[in-house]
C-alpha positions, -999 to +999 in steps of 0.1 A: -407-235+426-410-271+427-441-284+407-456-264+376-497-274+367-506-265+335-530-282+320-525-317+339-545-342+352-518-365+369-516-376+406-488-359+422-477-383+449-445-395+468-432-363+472-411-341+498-415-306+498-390-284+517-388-246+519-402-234+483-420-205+474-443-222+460-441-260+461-470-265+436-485-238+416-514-242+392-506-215+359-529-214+330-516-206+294-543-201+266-534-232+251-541-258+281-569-268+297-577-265+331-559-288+357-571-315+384-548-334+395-548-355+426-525-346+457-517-371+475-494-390+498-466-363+498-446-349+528-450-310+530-425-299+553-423-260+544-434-235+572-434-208+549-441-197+512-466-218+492-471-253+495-500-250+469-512-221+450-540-214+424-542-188+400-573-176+381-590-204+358-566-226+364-587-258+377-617-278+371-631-276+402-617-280+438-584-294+439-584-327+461-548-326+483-561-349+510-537-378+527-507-354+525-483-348+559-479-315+569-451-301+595-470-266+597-492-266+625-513-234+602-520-251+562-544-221+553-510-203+554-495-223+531-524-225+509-537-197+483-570-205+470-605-185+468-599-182+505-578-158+497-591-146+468-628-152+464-623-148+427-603-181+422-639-199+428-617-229+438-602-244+471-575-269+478-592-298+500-567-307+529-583-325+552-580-357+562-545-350+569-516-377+575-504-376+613-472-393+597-440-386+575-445-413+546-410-428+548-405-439+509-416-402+491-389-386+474-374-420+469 
């Protein structure tokens, strides 16, 4: 796993993603609130596993993962939200998507 949400509002930004299971995963724990944080400007270069994943009550609405490269040609693959699981209520928001690598993430 590579990024744990619980309870956090940060931007998660400048980031390369490789071949996780699950690159960013949003947990809730009965003492945190729910998370939102901002997606953004990372390079997600995984084909396979999840690049982001929502469990149940776990954000405060949709989570915003816009701006972001993707190497996968399918990113509803890589993505677990109420699209998968109508009972999640929420959806990670991909689109507009970078056409290129940002060159100083992971830097």
């Amino acid at each position: 796993m590579g990024i744990l949400c619980n309870g956090t509002q940060i931007e998660i930004e400048h980031n390369n993603f490789f071949e996780n299971d699950t690159s960013i995963l949003f947990s809730r724990a009965y003492y945190a609130t729910p998370s939102n944080p901002k997606i953004n400007e990372n390079n997600f270069f995984q084909l396979s596993g999840y690049a982001i994943k929502l469990d149940a009550w776990t954000t405060s609405g949709n989570v915003d993962a816009e701006n972001n490269y993707w190497n996968s040609q399918n990113i509803d693959a890589l993505i677990y939200d109420k699209h998968d699981l109508p009972a999640l209520e929420n959806e990670v928001i991909y689109i507009p998507i970078e056409n290129n690598v940002f060159p100083n993430a992971g830097a």
